[in-house]
mmCIF entry with sequence, helices, sheets and N, C-alpha, C, O atoms, coordinates in Angstrom:
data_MODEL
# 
_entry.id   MODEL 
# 
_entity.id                         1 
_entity.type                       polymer 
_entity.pdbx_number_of_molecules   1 
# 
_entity_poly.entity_id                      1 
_entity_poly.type                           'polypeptide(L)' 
_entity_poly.nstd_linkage                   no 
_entity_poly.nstd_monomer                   no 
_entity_poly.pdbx_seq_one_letter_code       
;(UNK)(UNK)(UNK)(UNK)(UNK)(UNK)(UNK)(UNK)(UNK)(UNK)(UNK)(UNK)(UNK)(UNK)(UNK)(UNK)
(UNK)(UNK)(UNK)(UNK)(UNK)(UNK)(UNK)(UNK)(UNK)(UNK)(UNK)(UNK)(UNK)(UNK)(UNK)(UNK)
(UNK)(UNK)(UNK)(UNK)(UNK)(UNK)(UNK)(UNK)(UNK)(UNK)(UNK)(UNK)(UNK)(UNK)
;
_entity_poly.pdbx_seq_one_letter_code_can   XXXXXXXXXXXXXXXXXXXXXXXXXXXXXXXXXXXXXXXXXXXXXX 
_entity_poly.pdbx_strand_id                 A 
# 
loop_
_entity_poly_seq.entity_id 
_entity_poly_seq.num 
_entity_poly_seq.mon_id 
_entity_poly_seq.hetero 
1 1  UNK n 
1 2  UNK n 
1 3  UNK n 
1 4  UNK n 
1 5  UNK n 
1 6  UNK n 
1 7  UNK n 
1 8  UNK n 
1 9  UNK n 
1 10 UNK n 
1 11 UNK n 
1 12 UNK n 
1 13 UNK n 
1 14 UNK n 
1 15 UNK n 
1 16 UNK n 
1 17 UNK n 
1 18 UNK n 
1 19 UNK n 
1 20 UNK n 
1 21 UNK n 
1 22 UNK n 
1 23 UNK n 
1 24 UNK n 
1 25 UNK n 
1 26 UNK n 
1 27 UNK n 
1 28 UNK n 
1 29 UNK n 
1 30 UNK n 
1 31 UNK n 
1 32 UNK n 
1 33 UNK n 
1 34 UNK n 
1 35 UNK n 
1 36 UNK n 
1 37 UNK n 
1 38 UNK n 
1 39 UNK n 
1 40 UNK n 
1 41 UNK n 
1 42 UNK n 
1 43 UNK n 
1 44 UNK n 
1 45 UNK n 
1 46 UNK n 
# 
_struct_asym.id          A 
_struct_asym.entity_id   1 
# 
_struct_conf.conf_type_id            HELX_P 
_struct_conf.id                      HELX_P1 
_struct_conf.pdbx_PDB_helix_id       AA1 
_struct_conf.beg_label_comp_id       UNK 
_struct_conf.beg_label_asym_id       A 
_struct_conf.beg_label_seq_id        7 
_struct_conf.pdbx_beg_PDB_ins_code   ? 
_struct_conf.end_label_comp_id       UNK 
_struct_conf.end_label_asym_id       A 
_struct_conf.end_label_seq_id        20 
_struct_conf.pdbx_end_PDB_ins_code   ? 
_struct_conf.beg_auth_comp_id        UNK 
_struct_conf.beg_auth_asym_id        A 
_struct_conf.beg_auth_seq_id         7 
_struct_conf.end_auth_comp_id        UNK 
_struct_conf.end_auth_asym_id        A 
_struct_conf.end_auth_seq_id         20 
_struct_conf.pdbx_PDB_helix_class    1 
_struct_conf.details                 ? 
_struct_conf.pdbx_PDB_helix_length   14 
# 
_struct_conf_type.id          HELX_P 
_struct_conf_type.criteria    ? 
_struct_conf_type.reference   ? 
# 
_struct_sheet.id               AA1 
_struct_sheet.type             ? 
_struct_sheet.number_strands   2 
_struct_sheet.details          ? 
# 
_struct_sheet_order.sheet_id     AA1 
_struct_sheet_order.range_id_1   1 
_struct_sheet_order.range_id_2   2 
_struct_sheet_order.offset       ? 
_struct_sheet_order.sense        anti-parallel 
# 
loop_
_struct_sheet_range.sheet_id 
_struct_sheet_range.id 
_struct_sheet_range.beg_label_comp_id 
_struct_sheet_range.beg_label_asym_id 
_struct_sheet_range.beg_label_seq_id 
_struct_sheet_range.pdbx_beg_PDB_ins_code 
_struct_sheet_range.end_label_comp_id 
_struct_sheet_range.end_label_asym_id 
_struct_sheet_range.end_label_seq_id 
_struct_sheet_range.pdbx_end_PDB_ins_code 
_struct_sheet_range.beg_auth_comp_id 
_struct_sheet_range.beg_auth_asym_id 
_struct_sheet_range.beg_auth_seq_id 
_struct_sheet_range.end_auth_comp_id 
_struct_sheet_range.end_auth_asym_id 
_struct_sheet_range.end_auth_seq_id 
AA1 1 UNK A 28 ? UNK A 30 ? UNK A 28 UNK A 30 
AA1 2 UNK A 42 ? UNK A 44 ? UNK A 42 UNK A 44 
# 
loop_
_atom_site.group_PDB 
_atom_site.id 
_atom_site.type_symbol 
_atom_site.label_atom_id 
_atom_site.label_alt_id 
_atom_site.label_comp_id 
_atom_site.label_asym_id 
_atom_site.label_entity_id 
_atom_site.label_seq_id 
_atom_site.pdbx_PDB_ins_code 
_atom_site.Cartn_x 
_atom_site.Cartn_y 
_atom_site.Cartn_z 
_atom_site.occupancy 
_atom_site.B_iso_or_equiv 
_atom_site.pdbx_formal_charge 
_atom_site.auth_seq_id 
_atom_site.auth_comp_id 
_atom_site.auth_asym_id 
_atom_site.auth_atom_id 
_atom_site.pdbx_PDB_model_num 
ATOM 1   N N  . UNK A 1 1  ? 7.606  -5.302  -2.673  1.00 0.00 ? 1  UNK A N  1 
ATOM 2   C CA . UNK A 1 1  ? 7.209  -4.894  -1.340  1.00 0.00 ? 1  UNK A CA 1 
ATOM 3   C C  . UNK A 1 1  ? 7.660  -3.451  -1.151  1.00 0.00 ? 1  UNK A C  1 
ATOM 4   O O  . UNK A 1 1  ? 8.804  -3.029  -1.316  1.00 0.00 ? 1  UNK A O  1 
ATOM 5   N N  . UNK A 1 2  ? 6.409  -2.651  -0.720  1.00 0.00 ? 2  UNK A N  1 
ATOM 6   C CA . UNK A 1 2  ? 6.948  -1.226  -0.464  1.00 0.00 ? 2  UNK A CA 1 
ATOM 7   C C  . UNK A 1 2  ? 6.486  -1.133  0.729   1.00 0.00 ? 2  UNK A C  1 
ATOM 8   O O  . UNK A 1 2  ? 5.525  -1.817  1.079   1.00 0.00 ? 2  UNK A O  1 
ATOM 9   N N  . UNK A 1 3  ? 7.288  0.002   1.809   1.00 0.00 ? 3  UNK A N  1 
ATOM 10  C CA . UNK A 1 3  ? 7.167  0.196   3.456   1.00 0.00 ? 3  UNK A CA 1 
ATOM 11  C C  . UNK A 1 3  ? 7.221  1.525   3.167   1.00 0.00 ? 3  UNK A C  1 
ATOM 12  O O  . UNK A 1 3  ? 7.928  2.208   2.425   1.00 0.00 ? 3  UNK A O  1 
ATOM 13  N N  . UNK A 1 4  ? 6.132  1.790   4.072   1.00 0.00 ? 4  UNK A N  1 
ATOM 14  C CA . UNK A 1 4  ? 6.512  3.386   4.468   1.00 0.00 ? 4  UNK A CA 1 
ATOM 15  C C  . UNK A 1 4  ? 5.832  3.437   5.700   1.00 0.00 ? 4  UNK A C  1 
ATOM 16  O O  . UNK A 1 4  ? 4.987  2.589   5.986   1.00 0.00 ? 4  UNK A O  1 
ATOM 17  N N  . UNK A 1 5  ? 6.184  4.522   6.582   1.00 0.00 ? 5  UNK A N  1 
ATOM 18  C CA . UNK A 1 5  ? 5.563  4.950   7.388   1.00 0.00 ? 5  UNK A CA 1 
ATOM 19  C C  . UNK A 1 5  ? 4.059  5.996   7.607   1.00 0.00 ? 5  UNK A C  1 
ATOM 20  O O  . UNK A 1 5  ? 3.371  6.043   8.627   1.00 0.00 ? 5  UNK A O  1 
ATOM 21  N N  . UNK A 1 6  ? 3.875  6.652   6.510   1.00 0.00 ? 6  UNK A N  1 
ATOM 22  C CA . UNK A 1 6  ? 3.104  7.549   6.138   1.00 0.00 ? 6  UNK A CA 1 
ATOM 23  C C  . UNK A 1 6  ? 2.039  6.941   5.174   1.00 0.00 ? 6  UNK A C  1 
ATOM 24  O O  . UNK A 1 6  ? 2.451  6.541   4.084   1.00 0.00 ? 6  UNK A O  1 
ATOM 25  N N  . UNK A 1 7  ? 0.730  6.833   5.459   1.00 0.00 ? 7  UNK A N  1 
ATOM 26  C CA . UNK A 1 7  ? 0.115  6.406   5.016   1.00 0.00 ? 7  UNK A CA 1 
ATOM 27  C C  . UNK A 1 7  ? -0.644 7.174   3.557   1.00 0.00 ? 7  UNK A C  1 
ATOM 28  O O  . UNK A 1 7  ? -1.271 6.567   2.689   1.00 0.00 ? 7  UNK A O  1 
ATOM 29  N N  . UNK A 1 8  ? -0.435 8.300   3.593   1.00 0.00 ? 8  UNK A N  1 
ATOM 30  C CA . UNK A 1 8  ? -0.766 9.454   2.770   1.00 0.00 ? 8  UNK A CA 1 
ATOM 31  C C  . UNK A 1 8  ? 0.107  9.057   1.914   1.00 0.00 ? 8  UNK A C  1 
ATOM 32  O O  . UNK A 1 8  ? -0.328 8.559   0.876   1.00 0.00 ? 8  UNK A O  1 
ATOM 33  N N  . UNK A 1 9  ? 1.413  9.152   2.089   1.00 0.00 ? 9  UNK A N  1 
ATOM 34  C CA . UNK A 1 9  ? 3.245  9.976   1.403   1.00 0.00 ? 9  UNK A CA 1 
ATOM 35  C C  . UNK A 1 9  ? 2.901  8.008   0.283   1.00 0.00 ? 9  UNK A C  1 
ATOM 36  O O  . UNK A 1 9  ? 3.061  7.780   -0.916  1.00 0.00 ? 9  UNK A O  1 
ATOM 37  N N  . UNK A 1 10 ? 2.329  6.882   1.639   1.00 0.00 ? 10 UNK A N  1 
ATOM 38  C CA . UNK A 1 10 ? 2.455  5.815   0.953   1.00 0.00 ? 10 UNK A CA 1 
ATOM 39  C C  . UNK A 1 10 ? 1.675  5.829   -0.528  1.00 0.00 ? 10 UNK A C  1 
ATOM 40  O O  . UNK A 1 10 ? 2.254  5.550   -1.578  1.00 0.00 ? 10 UNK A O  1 
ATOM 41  N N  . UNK A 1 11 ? 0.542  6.126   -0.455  1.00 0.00 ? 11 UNK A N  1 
ATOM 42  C CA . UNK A 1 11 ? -0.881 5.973   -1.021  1.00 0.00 ? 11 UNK A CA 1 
ATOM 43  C C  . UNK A 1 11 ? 0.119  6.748   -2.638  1.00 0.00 ? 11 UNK A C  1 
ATOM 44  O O  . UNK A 1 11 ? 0.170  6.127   -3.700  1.00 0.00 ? 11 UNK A O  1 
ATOM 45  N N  . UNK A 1 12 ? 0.545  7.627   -2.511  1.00 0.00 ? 12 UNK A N  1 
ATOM 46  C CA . UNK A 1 12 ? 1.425  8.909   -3.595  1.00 0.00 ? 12 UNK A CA 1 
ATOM 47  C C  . UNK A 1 12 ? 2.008  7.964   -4.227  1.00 0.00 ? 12 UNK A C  1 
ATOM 48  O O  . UNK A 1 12 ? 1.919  7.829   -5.447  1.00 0.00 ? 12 UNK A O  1 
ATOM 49  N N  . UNK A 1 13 ? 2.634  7.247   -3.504  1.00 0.00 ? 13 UNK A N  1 
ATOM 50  C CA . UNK A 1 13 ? 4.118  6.451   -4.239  1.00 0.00 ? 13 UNK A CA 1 
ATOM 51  C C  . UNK A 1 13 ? 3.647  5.438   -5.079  1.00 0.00 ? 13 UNK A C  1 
ATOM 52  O O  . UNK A 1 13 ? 4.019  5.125   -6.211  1.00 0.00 ? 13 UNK A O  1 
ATOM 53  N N  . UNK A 1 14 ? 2.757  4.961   -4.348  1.00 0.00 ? 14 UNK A N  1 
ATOM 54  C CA . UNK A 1 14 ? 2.463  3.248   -5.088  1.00 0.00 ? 14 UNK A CA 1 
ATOM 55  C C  . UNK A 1 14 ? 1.350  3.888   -6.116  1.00 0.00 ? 14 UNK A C  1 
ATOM 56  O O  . UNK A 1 14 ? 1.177  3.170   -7.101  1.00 0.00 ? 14 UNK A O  1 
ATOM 57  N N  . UNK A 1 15 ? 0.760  4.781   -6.100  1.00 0.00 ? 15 UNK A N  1 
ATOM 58  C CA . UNK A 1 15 ? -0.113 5.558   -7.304  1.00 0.00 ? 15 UNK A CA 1 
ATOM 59  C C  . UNK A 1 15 ? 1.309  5.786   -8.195  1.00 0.00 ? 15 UNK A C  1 
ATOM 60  O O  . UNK A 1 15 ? 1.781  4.899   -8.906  1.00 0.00 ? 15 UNK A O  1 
ATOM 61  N N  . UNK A 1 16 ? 1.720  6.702   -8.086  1.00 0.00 ? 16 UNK A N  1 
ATOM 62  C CA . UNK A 1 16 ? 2.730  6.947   -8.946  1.00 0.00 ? 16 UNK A CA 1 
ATOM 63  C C  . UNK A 1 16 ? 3.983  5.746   -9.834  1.00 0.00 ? 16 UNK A C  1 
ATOM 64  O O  . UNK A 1 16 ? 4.715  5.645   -10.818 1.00 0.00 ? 16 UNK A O  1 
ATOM 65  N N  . UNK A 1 17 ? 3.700  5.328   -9.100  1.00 0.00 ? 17 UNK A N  1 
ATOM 66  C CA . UNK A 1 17 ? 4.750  3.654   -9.330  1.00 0.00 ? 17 UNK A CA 1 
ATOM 67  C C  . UNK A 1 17 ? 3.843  2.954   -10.541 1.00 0.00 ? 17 UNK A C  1 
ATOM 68  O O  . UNK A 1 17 ? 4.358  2.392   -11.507 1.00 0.00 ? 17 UNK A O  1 
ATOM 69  N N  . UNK A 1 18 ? 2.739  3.051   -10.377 1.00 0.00 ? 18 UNK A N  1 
ATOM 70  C CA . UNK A 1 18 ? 1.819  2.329   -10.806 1.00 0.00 ? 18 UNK A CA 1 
ATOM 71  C C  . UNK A 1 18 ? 0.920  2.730   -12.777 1.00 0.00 ? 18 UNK A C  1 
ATOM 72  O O  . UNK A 1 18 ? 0.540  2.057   -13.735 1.00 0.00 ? 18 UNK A O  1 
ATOM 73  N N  . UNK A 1 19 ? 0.996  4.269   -12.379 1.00 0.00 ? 19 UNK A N  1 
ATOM 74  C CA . UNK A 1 19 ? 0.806  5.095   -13.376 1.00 0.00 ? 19 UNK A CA 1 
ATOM 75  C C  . UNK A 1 19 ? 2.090  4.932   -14.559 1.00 0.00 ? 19 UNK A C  1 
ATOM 76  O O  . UNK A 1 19 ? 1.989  4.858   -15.783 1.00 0.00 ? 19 UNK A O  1 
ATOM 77  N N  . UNK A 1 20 ? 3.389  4.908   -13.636 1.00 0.00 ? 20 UNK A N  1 
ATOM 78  C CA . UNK A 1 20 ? 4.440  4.844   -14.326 1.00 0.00 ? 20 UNK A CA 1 
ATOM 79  C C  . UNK A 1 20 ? 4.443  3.764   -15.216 1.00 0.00 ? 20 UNK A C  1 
ATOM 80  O O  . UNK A 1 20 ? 4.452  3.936   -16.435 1.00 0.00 ? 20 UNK A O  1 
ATOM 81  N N  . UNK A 1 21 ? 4.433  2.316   -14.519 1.00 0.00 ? 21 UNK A N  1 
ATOM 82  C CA . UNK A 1 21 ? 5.125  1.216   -15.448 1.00 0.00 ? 21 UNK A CA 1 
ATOM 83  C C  . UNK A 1 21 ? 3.460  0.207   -15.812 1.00 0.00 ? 21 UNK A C  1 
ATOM 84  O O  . UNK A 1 21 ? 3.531  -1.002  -16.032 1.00 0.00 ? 21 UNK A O  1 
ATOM 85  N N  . UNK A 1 22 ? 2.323  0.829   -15.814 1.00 0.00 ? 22 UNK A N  1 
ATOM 86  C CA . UNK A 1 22 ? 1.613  0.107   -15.890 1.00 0.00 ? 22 UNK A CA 1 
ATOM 87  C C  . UNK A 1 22 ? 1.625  -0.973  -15.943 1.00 0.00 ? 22 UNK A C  1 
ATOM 88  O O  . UNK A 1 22 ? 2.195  -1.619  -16.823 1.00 0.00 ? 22 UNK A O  1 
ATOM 89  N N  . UNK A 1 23 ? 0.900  -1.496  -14.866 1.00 0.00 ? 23 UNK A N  1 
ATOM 90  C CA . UNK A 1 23 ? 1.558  -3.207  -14.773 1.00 0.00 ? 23 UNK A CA 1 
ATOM 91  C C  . UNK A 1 23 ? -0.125 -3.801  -14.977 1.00 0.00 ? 23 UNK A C  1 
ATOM 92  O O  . UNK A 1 23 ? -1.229 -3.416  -14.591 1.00 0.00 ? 23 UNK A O  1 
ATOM 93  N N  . UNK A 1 24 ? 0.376  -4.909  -15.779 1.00 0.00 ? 24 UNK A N  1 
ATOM 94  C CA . UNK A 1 24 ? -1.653 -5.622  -15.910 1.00 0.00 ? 24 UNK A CA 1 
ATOM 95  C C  . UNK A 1 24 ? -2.060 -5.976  -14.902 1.00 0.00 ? 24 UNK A C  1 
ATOM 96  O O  . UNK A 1 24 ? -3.249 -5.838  -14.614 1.00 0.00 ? 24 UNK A O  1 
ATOM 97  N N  . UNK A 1 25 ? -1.350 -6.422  -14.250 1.00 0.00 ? 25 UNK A N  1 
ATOM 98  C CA . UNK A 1 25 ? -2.315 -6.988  -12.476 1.00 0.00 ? 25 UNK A CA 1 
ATOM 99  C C  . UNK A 1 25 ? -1.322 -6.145  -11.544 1.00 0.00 ? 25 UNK A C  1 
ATOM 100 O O  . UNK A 1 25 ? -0.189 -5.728  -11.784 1.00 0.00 ? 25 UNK A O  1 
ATOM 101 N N  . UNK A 1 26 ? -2.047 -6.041  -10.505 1.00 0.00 ? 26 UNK A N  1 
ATOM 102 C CA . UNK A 1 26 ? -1.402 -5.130  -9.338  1.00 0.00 ? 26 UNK A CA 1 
ATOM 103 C C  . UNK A 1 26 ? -2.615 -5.215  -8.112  1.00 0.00 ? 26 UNK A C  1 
ATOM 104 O O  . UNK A 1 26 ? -3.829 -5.013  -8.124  1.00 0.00 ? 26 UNK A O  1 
ATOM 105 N N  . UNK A 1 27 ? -1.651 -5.614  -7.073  1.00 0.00 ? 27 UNK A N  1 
ATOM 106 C CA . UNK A 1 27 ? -3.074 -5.597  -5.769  1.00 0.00 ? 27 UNK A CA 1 
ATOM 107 C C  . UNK A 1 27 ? -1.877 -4.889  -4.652  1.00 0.00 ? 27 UNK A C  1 
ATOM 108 O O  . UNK A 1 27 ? -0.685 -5.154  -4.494  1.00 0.00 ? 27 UNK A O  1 
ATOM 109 N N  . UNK A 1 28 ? -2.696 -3.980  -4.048  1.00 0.00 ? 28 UNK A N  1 
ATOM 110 C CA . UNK A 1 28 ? -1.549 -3.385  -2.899  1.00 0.00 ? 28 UNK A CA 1 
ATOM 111 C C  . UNK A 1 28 ? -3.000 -3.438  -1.867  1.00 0.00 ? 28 UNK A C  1 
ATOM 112 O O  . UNK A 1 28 ? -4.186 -3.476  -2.195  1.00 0.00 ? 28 UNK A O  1 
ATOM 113 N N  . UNK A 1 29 ? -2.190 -3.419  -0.155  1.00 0.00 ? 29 UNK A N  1 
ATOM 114 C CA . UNK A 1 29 ? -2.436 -3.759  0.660   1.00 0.00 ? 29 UNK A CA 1 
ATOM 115 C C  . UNK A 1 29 ? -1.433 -3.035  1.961   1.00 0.00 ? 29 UNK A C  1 
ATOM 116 O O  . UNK A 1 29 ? -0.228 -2.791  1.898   1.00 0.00 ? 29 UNK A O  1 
ATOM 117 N N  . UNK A 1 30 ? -2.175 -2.848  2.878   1.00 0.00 ? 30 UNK A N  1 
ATOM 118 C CA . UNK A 1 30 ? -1.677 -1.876  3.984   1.00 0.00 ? 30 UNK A CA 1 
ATOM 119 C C  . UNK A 1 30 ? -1.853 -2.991  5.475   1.00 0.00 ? 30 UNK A C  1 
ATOM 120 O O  . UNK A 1 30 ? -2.501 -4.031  5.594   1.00 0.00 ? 30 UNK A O  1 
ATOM 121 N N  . UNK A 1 31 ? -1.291 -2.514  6.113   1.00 0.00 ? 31 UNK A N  1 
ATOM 122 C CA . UNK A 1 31 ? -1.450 -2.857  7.450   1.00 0.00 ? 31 UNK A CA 1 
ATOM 123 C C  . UNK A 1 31 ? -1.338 -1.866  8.403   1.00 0.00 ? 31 UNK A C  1 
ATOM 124 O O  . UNK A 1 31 ? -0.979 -0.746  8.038   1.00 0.00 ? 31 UNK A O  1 
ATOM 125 N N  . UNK A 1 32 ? -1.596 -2.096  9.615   1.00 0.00 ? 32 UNK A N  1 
ATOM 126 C CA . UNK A 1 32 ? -2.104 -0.610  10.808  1.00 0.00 ? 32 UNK A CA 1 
ATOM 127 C C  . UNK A 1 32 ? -0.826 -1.413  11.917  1.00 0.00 ? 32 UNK A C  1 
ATOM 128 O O  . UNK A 1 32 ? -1.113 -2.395  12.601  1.00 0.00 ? 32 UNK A O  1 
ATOM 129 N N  . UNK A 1 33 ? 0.494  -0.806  11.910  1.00 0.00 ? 33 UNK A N  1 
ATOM 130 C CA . UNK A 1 33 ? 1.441  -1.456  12.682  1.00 0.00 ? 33 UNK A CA 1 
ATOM 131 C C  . UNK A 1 33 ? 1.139  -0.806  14.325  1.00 0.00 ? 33 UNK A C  1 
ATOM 132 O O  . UNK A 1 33 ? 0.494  0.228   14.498  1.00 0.00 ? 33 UNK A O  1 
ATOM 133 N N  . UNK A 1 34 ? 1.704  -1.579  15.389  1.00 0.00 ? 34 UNK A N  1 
ATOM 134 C CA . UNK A 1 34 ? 2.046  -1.067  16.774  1.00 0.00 ? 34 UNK A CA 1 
ATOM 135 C C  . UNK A 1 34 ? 0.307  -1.493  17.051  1.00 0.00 ? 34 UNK A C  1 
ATOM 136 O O  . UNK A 1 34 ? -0.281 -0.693  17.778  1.00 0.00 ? 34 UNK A O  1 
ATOM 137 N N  . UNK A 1 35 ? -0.681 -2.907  16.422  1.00 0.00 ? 35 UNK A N  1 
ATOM 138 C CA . UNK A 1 35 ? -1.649 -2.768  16.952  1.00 0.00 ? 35 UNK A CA 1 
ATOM 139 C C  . UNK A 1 35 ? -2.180 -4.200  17.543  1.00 0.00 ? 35 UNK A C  1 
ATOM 140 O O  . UNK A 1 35 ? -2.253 -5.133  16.743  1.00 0.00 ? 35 UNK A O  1 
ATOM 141 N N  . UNK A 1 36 ? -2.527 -4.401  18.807  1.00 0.00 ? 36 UNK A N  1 
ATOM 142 C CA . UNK A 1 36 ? -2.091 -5.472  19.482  1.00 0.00 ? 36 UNK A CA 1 
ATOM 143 C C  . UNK A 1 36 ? -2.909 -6.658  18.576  1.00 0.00 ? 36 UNK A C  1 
ATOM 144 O O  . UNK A 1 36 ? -2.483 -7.798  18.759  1.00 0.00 ? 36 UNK A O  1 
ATOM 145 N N  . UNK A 1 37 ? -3.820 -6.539  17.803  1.00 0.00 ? 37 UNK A N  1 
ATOM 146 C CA . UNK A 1 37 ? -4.265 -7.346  17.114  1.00 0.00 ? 37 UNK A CA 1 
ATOM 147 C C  . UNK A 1 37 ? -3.627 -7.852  16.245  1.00 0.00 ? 37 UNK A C  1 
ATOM 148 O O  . UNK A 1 37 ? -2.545 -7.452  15.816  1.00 0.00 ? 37 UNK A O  1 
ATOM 149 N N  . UNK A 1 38 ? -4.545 -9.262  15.717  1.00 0.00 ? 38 UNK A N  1 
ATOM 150 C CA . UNK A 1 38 ? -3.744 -10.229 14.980  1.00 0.00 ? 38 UNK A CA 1 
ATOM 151 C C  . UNK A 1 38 ? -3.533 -9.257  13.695  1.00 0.00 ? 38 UNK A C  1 
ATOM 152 O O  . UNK A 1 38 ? -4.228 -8.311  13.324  1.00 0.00 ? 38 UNK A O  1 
ATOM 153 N N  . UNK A 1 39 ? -2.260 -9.841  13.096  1.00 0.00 ? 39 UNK A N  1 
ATOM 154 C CA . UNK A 1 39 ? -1.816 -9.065  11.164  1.00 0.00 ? 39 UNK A CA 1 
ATOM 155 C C  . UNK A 1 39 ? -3.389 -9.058  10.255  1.00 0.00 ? 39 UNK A C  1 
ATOM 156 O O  . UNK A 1 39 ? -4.056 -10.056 9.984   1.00 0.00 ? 39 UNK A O  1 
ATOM 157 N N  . UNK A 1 40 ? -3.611 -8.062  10.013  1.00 0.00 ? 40 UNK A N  1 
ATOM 158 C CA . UNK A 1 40 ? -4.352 -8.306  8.985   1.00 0.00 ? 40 UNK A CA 1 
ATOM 159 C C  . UNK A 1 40 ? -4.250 -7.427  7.498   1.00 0.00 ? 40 UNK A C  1 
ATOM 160 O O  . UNK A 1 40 ? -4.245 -6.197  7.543   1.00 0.00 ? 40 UNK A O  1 
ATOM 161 N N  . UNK A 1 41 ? -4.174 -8.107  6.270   1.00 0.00 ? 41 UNK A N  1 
ATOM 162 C CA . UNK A 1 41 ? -3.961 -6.674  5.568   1.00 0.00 ? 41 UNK A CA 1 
ATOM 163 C C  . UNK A 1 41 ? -4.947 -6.425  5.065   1.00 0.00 ? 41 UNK A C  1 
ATOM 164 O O  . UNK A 1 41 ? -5.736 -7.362  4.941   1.00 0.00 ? 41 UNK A O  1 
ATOM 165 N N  . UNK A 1 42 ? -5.353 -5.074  4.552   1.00 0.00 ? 42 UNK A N  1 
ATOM 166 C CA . UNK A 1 42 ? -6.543 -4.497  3.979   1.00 0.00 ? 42 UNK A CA 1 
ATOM 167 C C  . UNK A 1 42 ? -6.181 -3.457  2.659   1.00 0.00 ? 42 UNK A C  1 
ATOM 168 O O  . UNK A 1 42 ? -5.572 -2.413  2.427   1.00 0.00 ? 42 UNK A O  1 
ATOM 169 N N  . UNK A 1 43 ? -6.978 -4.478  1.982   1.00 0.00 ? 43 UNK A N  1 
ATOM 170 C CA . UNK A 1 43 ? -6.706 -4.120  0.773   1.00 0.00 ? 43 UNK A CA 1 
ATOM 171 C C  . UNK A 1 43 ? -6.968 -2.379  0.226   1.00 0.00 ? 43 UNK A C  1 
ATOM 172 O O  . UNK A 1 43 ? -7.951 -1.735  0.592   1.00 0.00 ? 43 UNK A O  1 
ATOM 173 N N  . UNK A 1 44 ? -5.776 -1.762  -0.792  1.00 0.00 ? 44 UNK A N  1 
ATOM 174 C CA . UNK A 1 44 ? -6.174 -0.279  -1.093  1.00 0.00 ? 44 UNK A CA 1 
ATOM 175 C C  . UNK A 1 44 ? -6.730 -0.678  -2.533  1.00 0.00 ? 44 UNK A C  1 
ATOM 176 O O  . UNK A 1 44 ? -6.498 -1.634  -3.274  1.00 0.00 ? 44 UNK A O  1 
ATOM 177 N N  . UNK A 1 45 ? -7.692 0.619   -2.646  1.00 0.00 ? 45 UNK A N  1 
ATOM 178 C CA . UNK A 1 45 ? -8.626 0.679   -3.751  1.00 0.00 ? 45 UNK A CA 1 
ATOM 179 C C  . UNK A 1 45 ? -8.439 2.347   -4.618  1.00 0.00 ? 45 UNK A C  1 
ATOM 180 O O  . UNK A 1 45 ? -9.267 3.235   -4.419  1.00 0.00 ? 45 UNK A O  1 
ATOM 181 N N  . UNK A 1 46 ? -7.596 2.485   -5.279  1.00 0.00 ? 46 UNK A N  1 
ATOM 182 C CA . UNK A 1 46 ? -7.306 3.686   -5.763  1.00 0.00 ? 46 UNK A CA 1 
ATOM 183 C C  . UNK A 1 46 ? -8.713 3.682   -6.616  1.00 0.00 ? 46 UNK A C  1 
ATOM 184 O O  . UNK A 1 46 ? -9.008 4.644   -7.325  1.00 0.00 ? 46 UNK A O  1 
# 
């Protein structure tokens, strides 16, 4: 589980994380916090 506040600074990290230790499966996923709607996550697509 990675948190960030920055959705940009996020997108960098988990690319970079990812490049690093190549992992065979990997699914990352974001959420839009402070929004009165129900949780939903939405999947990222590098």
């Amino acid at each position: 589980i990675f948190i960030c506040d920055d959705y940009s600074k996020g997108l960098k990290v988990i690319e970079s994380l990812s490049n690093e230790f190549k992992p065979e499966k990997s699914e990352f996923f974001y959420i839009e916090r402070g929004k009165e709607s129900h949780i939903k996550y939405k999947p990222i697509q590098f």
